[in-house]
C-alpha positions in Angstrom: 60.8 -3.8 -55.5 59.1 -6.3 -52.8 56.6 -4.9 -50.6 55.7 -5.9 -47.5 52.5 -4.9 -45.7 52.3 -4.9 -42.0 48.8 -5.0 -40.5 48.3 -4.5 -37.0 45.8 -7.0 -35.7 45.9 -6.0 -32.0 42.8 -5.2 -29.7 42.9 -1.5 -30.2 42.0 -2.0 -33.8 38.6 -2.8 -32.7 38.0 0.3 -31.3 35.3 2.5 -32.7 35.9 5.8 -35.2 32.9 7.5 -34.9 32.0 9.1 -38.3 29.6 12.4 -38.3 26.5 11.6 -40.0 27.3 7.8 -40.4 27.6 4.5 -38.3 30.4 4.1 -36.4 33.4 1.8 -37.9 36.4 -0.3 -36.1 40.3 1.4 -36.9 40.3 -2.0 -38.6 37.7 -1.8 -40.9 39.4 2.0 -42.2 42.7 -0.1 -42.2 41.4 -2.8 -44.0 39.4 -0.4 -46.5 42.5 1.2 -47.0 44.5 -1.6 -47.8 41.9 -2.7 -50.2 42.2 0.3 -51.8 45.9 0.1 -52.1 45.8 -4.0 -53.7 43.5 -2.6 -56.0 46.0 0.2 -57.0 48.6 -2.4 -56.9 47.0 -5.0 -59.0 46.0 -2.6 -61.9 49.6 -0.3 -62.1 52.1 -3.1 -60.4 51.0 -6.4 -61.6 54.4 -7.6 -61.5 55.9 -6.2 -58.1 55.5 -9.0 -55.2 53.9 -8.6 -52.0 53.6 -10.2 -48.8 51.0 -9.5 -45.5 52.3 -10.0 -42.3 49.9 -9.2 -38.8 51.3 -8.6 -35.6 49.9 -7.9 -32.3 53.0 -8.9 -29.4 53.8 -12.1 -32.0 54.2 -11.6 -35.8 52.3 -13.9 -38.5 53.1 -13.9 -41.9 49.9 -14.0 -43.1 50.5 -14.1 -47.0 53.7 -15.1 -48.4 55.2 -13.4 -51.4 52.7 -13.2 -54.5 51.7 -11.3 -57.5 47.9 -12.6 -56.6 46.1 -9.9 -55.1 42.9 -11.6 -54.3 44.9 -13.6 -52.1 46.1 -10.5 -50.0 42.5 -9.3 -50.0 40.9 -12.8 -48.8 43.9 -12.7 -45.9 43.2 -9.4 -45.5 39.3 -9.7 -44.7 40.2 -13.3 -42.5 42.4 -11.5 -40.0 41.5 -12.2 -36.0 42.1 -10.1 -33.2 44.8 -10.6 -30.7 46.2 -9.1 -27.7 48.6 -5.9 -27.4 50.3 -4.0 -30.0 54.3 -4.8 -30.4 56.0 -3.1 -32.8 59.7 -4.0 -32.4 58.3 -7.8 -32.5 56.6 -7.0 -35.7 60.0 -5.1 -37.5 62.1 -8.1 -36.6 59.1 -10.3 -38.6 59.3 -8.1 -41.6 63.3 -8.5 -41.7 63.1 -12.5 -41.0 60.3 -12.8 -44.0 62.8 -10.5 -46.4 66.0 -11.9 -45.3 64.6 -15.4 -46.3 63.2 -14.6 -49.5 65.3 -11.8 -50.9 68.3 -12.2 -48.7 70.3 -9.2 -47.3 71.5 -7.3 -50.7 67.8 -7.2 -51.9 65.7 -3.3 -51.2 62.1 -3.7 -50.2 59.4 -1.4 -48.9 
């Protein structure tokens, strides 16, 4: 089954987490930890499921399209910018243009 994952690239991802007993990290370095985590996971048990990255902030971007090629997602995934307000509604209708237009309607995808 397709996957899509949806990154939010908006300003209050660069907001600190403070850790105790460490240095303080962005949301989006934990995000983009955690999605690291989860291509790795991917690549090794799911090496034939595709999957696409799309960020959003008040606009969507698809930023990967489809692929079995992890690395790709990861070098996408450590390349995104920052942009201005979080949108989520924007970012659902992105996800079901980017399905509809490479699976169609009849096709389930998480």
């Amino acid at each position: 089954m397709p996957t899509v994952v949806l990154m939010d690239s908006s300003l209050s991802m660069t907001r600190p987490v403070s850790v105790e007993g460490s240095e303080e990290f962005q949301r989006k370095n934990l995000a983009v930890h955690g999605l690291t985590m989860l291509f790795e996971h991917m690549a090794t048990n799911y090496r034939l499921e595709f999957t696409s990255l799309v960020a959003f902030s008040s606009l969507w971007e698809l930023m990967v399209p489809f692929t079995r090629d992890y690395n790709t997602l990861q070098e996408a995934l450590n390349n995104l910018e920052d942009y201005d307000k979080t949108c989520l509604e924007a970012a659902l209708q992105g996800v079901s243009n980017v399905v509809q237009q490479e699976w169609g309607t009849s096709c389930p995808c998480q």
